[in-house]
PALUM-7629 format. One record per residue (C-alpha): residue number from 1; x, y, z. Coordinates in Angstrom, 1 decimal. Example, Ala and Ser with C-alpha at 12.3 -4.5 7.8 and 13.67 -1.06 7.14 Angstrom:
REM residues 2
+-----+--------+--------+--------+
:   i :      x :      y :      z :
+-----+--------+--------+--------+
:   1 :   12.3 :   -4.5 :    7.8 :
:   2 :   13.7 :   -1.1 :    7.1 :
+-----+--------+--------+--------+
This chain:
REM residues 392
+-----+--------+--------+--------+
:   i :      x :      y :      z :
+-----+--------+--------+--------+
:   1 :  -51.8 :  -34.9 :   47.4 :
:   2 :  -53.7 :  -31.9 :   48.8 :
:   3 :  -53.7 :  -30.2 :   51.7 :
:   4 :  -57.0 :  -28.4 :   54.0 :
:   5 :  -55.9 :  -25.1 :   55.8 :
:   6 :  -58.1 :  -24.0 :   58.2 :
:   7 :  -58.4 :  -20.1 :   57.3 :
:   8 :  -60.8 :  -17.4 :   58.3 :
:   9 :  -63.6 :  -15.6 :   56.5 :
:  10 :  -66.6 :  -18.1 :   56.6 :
:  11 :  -69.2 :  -17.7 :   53.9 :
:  12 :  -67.2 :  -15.0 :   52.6 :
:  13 :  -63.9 :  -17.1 :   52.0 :
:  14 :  -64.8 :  -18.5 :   48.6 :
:  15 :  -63.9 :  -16.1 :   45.8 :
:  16 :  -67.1 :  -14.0 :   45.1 :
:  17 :  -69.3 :  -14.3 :   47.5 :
:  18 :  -70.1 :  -11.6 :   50.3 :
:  19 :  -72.4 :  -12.0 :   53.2 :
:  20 :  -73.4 :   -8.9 :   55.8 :
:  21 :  -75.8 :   -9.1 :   58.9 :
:  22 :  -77.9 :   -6.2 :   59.9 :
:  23 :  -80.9 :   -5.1 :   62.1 :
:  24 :  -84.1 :   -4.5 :   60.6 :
:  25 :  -86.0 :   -4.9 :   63.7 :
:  26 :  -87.0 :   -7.8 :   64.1 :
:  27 :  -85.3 :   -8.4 :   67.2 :
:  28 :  -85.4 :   -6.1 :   70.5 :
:  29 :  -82.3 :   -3.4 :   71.1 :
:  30 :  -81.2 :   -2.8 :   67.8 :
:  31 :  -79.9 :   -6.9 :   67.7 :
:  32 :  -79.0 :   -8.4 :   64.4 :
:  33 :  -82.0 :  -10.2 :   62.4 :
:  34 :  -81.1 :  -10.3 :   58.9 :
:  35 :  -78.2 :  -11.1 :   56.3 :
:  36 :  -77.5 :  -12.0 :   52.8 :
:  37 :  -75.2 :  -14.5 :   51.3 :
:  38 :  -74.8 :  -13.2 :   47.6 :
:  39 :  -72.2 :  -14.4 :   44.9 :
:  40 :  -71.2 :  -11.9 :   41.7 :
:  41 :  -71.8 :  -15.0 :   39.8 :
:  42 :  -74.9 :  -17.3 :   39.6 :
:  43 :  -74.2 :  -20.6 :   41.8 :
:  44 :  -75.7 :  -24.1 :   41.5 :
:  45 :  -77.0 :  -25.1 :   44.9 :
:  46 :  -77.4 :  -29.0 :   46.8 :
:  47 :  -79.5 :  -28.5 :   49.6 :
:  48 :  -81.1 :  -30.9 :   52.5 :
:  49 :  -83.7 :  -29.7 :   54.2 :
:  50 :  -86.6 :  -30.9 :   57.2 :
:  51 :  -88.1 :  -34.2 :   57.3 :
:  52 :  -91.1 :  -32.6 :   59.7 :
:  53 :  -94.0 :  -32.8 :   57.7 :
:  54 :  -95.3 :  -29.4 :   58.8 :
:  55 :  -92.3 :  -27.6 :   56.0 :
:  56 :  -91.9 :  -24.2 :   56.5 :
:  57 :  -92.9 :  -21.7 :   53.5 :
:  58 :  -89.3 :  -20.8 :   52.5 :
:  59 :  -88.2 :  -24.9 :   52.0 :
:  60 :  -92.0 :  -25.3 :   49.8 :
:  61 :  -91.0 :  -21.7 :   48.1 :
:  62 :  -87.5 :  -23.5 :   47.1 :
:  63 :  -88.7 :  -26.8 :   46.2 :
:  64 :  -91.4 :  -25.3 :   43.5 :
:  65 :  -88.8 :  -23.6 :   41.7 :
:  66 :  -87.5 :  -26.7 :   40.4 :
:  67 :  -84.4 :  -26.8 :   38.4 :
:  68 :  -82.6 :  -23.5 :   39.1 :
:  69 :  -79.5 :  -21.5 :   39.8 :
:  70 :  -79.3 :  -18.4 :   42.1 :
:  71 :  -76.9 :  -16.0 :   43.7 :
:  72 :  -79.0 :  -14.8 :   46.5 :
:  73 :  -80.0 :  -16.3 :   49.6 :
:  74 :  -82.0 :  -13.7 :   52.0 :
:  75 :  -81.9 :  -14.8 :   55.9 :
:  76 :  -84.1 :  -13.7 :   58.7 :
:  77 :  -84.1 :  -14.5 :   62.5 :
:  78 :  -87.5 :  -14.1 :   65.0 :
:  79 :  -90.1 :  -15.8 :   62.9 :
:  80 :  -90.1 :  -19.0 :   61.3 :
:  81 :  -92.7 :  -18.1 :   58.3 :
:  82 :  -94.3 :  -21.8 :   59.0 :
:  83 :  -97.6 :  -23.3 :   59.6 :
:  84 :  -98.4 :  -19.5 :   57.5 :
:  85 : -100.0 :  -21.2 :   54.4 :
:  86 : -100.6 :  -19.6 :   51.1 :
:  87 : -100.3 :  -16.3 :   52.7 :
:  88 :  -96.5 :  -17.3 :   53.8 :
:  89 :  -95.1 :  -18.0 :   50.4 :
:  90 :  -96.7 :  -15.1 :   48.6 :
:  91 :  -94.9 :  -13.0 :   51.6 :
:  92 :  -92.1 :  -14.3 :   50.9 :
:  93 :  -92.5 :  -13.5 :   46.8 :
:  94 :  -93.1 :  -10.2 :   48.0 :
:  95 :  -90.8 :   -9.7 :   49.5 :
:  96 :  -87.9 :  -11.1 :   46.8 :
:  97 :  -89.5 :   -8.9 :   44.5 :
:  98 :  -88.0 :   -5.9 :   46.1 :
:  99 :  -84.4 :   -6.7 :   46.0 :
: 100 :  -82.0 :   -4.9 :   43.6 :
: 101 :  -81.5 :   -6.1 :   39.7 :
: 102 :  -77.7 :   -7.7 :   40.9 :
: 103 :  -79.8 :  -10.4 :   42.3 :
: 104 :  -81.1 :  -13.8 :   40.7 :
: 105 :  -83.6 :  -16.1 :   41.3 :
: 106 :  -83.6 :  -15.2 :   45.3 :
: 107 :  -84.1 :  -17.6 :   47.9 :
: 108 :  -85.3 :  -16.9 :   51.3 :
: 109 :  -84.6 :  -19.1 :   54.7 :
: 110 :  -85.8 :  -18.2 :   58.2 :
: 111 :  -86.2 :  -18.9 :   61.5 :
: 112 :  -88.0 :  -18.2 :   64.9 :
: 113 :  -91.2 :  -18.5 :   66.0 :
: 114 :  -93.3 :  -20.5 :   64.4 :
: 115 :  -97.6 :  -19.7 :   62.8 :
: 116 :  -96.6 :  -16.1 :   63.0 :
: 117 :  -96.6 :  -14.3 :   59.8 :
: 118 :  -93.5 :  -12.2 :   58.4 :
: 119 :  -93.6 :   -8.7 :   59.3 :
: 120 :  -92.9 :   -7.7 :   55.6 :
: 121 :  -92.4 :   -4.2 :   55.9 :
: 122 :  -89.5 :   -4.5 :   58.2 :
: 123 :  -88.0 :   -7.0 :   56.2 :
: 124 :  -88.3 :   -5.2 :   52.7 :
: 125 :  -86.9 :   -2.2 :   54.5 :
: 126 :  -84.3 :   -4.0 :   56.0 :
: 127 :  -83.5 :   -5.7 :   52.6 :
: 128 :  -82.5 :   -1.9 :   51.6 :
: 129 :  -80.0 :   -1.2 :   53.9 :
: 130 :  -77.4 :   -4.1 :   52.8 :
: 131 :  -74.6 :   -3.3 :   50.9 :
: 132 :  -73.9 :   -6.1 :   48.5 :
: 133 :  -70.1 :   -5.5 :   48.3 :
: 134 :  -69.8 :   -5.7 :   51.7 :
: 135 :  -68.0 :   -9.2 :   53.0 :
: 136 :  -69.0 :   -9.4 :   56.8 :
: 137 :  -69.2 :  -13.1 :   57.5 :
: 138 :  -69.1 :  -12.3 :   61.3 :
: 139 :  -72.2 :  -10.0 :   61.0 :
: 140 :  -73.7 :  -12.3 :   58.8 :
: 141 :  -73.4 :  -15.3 :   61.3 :
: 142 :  -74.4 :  -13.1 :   64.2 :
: 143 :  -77.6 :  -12.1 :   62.5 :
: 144 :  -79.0 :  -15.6 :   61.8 :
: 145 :  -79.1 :  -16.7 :   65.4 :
: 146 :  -82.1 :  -17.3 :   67.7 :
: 147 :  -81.4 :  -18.8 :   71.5 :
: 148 :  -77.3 :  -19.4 :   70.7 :
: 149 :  -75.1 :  -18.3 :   72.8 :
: 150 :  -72.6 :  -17.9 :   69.9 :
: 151 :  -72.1 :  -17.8 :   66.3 :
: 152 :  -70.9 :  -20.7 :   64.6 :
: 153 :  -68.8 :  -20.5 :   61.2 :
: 154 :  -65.6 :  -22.3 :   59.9 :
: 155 :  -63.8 :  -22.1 :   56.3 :
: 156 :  -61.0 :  -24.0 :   54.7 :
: 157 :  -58.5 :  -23.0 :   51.9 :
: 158 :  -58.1 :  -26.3 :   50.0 :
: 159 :  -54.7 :  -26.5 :   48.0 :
: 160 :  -53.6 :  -29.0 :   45.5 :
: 161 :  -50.3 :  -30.6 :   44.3 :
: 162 :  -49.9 :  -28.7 :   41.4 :
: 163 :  -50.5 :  -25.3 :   43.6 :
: 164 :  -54.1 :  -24.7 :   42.7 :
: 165 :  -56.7 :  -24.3 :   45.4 :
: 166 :  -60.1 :  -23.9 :   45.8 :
: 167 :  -62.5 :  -22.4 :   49.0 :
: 168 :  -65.0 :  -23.5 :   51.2 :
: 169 :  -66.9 :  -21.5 :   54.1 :
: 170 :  -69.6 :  -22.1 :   56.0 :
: 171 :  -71.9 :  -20.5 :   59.1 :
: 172 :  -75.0 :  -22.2 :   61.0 :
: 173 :  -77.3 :  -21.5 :   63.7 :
: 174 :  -78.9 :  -24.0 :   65.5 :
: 175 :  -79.6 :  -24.7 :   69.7 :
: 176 :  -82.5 :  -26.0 :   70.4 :
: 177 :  -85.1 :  -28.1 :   68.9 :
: 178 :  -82.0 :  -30.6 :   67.3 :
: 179 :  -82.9 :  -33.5 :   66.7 :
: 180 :  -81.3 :  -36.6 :   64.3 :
: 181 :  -83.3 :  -35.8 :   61.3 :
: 182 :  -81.2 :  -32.6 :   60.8 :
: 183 :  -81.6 :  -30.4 :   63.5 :
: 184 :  -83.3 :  -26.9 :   64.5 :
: 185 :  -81.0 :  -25.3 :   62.3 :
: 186 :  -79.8 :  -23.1 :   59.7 :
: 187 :  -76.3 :  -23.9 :   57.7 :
: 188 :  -75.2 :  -21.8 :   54.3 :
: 189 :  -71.9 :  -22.8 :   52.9 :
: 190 :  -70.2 :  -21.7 :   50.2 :
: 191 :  -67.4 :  -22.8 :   47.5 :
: 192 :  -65.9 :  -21.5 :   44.5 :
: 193 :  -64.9 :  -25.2 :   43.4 :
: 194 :  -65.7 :  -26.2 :   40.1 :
: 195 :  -68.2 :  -28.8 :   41.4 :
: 196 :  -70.7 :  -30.9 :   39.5 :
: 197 :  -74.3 :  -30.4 :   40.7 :
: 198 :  -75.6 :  -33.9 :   41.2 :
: 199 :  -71.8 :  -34.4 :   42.3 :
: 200 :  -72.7 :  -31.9 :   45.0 :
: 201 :  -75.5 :  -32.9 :   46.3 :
: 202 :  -74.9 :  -36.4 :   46.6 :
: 203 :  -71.6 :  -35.4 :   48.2 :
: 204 :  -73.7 :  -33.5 :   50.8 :
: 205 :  -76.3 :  -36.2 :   51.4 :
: 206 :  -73.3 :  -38.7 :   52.5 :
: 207 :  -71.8 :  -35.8 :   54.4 :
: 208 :  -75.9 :  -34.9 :   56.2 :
: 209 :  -75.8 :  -38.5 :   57.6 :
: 210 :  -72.6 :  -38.5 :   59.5 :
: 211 :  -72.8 :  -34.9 :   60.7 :
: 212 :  -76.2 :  -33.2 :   61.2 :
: 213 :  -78.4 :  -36.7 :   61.0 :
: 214 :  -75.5 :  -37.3 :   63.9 :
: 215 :  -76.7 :  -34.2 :   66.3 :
: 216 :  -79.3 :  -34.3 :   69.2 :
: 217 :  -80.4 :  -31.7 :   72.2 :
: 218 :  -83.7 :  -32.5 :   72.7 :
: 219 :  -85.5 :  -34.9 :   69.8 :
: 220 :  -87.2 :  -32.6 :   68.3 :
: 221 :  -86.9 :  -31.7 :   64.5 :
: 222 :  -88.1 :  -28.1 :   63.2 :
: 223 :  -90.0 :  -27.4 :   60.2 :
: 224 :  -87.1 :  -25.0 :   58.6 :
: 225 :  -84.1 :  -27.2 :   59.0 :
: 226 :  -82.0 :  -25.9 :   55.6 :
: 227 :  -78.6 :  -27.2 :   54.4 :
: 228 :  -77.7 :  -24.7 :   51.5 :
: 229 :  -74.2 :  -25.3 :   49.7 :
: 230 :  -73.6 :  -22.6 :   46.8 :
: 231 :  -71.3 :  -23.3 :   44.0 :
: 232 :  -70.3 :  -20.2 :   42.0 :
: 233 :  -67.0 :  -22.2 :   40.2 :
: 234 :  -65.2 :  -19.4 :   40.1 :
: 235 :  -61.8 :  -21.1 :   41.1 :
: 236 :  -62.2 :  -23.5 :   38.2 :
: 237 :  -60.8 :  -26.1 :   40.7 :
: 238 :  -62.0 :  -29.0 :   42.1 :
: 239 :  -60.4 :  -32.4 :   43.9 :
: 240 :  -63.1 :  -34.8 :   44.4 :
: 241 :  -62.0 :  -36.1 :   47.5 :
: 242 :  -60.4 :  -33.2 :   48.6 :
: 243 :  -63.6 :  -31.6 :   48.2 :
: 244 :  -65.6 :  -34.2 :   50.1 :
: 245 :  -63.0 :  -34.5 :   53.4 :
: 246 :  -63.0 :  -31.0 :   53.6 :
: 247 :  -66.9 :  -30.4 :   53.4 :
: 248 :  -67.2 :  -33.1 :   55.9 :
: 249 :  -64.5 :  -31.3 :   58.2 :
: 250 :  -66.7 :  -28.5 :   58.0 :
: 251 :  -70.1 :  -30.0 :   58.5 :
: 252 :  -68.9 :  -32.0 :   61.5 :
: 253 :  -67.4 :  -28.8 :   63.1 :
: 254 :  -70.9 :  -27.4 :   62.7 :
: 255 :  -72.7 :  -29.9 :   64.1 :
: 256 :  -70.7 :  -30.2 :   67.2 :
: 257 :  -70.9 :  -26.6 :   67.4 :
: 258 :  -74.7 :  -27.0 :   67.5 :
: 259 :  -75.1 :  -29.6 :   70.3 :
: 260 :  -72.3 :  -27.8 :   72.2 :
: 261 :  -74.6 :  -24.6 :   72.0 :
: 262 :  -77.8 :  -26.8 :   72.9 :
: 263 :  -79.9 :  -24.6 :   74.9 :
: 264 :  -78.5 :  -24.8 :   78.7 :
: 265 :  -76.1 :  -27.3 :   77.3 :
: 266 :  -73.1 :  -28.1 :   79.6 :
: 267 :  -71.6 :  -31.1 :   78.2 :
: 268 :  -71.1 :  -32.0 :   74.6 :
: 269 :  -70.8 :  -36.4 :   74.1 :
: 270 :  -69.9 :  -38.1 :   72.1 :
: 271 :  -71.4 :  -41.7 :   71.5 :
: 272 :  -69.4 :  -43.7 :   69.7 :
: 273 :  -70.7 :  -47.0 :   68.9 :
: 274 :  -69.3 :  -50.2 :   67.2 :
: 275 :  -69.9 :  -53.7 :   67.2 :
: 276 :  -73.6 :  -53.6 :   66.0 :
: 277 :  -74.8 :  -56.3 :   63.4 :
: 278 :  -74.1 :  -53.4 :   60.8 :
: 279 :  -74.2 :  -49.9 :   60.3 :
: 280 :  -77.9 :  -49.4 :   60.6 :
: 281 :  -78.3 :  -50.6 :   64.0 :
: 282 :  -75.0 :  -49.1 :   65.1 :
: 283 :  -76.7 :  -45.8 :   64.0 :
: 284 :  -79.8 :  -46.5 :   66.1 :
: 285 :  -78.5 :  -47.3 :   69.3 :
: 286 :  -76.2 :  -44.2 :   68.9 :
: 287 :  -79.3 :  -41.9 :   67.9 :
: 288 :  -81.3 :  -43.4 :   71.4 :
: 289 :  -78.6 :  -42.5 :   73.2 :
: 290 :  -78.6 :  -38.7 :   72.6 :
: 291 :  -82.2 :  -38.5 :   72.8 :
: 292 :  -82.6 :  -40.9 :   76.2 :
: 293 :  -83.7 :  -38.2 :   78.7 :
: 294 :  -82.4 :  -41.1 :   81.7 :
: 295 :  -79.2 :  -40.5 :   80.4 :
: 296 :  -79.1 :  -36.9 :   79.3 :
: 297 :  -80.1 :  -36.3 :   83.1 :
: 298 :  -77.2 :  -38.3 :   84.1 :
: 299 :  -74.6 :  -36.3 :   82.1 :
: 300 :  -76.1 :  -32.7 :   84.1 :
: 301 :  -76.0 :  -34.5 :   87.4 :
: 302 :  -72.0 :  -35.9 :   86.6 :
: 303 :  -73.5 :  -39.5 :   87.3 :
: 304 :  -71.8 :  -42.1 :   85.7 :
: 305 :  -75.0 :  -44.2 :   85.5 :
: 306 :  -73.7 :  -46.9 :   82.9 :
: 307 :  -77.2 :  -48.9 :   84.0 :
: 308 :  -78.9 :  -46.1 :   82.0 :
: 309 :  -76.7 :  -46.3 :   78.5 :
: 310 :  -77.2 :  -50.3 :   78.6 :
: 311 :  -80.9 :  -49.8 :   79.0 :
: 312 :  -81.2 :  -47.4 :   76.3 :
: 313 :  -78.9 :  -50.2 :   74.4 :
: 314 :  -81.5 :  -52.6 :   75.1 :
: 315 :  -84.6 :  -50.8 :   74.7 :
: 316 :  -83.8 :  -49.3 :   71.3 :
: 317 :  -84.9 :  -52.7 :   69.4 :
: 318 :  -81.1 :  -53.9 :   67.8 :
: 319 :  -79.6 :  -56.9 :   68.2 :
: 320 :  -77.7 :  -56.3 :   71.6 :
: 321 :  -76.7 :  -59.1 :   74.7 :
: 322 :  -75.6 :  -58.7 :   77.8 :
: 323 :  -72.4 :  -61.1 :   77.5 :
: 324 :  -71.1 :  -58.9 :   74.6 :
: 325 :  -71.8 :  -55.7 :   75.5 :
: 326 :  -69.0 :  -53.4 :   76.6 :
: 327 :  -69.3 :  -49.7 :   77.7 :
: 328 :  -66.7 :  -47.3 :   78.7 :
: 329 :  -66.2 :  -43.7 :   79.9 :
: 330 :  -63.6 :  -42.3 :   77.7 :
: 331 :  -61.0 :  -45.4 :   78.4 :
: 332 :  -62.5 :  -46.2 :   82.3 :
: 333 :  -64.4 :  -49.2 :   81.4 :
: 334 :  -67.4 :  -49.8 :   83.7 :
: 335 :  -68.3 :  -53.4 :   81.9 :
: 336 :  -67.5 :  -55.7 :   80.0 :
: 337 :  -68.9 :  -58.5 :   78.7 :
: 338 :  -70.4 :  -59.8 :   81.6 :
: 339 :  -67.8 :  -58.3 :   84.1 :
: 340 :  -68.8 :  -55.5 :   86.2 :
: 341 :  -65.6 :  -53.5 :   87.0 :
: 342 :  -67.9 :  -50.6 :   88.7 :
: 343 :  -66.2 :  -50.6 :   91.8 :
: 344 :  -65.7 :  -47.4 :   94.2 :
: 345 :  -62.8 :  -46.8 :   92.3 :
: 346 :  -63.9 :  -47.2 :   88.9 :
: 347 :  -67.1 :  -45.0 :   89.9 :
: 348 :  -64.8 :  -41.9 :   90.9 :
: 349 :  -62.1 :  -42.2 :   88.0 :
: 350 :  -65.7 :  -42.5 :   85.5 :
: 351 :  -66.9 :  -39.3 :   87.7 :
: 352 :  -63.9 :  -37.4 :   86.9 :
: 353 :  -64.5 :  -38.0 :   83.2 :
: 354 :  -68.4 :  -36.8 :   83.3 :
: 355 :  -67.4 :  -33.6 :   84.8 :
: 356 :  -65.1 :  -32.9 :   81.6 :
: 357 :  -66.8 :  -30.4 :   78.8 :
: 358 :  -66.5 :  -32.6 :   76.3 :
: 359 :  -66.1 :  -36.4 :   76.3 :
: 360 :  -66.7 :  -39.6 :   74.6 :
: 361 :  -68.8 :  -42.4 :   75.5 :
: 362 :  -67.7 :  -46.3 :   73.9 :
: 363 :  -70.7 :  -48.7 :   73.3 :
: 364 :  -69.1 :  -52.1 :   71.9 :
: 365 :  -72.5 :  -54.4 :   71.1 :
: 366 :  -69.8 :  -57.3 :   69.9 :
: 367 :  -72.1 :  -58.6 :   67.4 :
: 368 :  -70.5 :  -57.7 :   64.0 :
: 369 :  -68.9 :  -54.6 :   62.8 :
: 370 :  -71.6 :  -52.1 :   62.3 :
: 371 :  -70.7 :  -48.7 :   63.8 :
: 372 :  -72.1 :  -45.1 :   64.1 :
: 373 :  -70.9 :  -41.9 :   66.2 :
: 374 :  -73.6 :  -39.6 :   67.3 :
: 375 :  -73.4 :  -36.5 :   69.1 :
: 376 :  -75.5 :  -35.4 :   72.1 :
: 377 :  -75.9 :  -32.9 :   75.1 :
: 378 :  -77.1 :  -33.3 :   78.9 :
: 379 :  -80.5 :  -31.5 :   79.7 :
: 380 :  -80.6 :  -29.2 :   82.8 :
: 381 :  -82.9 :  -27.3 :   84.3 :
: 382 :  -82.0 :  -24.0 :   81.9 :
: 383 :  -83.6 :  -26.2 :   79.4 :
: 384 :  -86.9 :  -25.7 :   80.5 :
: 385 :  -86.7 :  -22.1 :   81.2 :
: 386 :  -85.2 :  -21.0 :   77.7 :
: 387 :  -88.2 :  -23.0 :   76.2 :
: 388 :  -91.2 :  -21.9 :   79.0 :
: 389 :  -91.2 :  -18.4 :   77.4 :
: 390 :  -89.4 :  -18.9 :   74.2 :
: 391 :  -92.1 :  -16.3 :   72.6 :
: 392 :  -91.8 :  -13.9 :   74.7 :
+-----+--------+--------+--------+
């Protein structure tokens, strides 16, 4: 029916849109802290942005504009432009008021420190220096990051039956300060699909609550967390569903991404849960679980604490009982039901599964057939050092 090839070229994959990332400053040693994603054609947008209260001026600047379509999106690393009043969003009209006559109805996202103003002048002069025809995705992606360790971006060539195809892309920043209400992050993707706006965005808002709503580091949410998807139509294409299993592809990949980059990260887990009176609960105990520091701690130290997960099972206010739990490492099951199979011998073969990268952790509540799958990260000590001088 259609198929999703994985291709290169992230935000700049869909036809007409070009992305560049350059220095302006903002960062020591001549470092990337700036980039554009700009489409020849205006784009509809569905966004999803922070649910902290304390909203960064570039999400208020957005949401006043009401009803509106763009092909501009200005990004900026090193300071967050939050908790700057007033003074932050008139900045930030300042500064879109320098850009060149190709652009329409600009947008602005950033990200850094936050109750700093922006240093405008670098900025507007940074502004100058990008080439709008230039299609660097990998600058682009460099540029947006903070404490990542590595640029995150993915795109996918969707192709129909009948030999049409349409585009997505997509690149995010995000390490720290992720939390299951979005994360501390940045994401900007990109289609040429012939997509309907509300289509879009309620597309997206399914997609937010299986991927980003999914990812954890450390509990807390940021006050610039932005979702931006930019439709420009240009391929006259579009497959519903196609559409929607490749977004999700991409937003997953993203999100993973993120908690595998979570600041002194070593592990990435997954926490897949079932069984739970329904999906709501299912999605509660696997959102505990990412953010229990008991068992974050655990995953660092290799320790296949399973005492730990069932607590956090029990303590996070869902329907849950001791006789129908069951809780495995990958497929080493440490109990079940009742039955405690943690033996020397289970212990080491769940040990050799904790010292993996990446792995999975099974939660069956055996209540009904609610289920959720959260990601999460341990927490070591380069943790708190990356955070202890995070201004500096």
């Amino acid at each position: 029916m259609y198929k999703l090839i994985k291709v290169d070229g992230g935000v700049c994959t869909a036809e007409g849109f070009y992305a560049d990332g350059i220095s302006a400053g903002l960062k020591p040693n001549n470092v990337k802290d700036m980039a554009f994603v700009y489409s020849d054609t205006l784009c509809e947008t569905a966004t999803a942005f922070t649910t902290n209260k304390m909203t960064a001026a570039p999400i208020r600047h957005f949401k006043a504009k009401g009803e509106f379509q763009t092909n501009f999106v200005l990004i900026n690393a090193k300071n967050a432009n939050a908790m700057t009043g007033k003074a932050g969003i008139e900045d930030i009209e300042e500064i879109l008021a320098t850009l060149p006559e190709e652009v329409h109805n600009p947008v602005m996202s950033s990200t850094g420190v936050i109750g700093v103003r922006l240093p405008k002048e670098k900025i507007i002069a940074g502004a100058r220096l990008f080439d709008l025809k230039k299609r660097d995705a990998n600058a682009a992606a460099a540029a947006i990051m903070t404490t990542d360790t590595f640029s995150k971006q993915i795109a996918y060539r969707v192709e129909l039956e009948d030999g049409s195809c349409f585009h997505i892309g997509a690149m995010a920043k995000g390490a720290g300060m992720i939390n299951p209400a979005m994360a501390t992050m940045l994401c900007f993707i990109t289609t040429d699909a012939k997509v309907d706006k509300d289509e879009m965005q309620n597309i997206l808002n399914d997609n937010v609550k299986r991927t980003f709503n999914a990812a954890s580091v450390d509990g807390d949410t940021s006050t610039n967390d932005t979702v931006m998807l930019l439709s420009n139509a240009k391929s006259k294409v579009y497959h519903k569903e196609a559409f929607t299993e490749a977004l999700y592809k991409i937003m997953r990949f993203l999100a993973r991404e993120m908690v595998r980059d979570g600041e002194g990260a070593t592990k990435l887990v997954t926490y897949e849960v079932s069984g739970a009176k329904d999906d709501e609960e299912a999605e509660i105990v696997a959102k505990a679980l990412t953010n229990s520091l008991l068992v974050k701690t655990a995953l660092y130290g290799e320790d296949p604490n399973w005492g730990r997960i069932a607590s956090t099972v029990g303590a996070s206010g869902v329907e849950a009982y001791e006789e129908s739990l069951k809780i495995s490492f990958e497929d080493v099951c440490v109990y079940d039901r009742g039955e405690l199979y943690f033996d020397a011998v289970m212990e080491q073969k769940a040990g050799e599964v904790m010292k993996r990268d990446s792995f999975t952790i099974y939660c069956d509540l055996g209540i009904g057939d609610g289920k959720f799958t959260a990601f999460g990260c341990d927490l070591g000590y380069e943790y708190v050092k990356i955070n202890a001088d995070y201004r500096t």
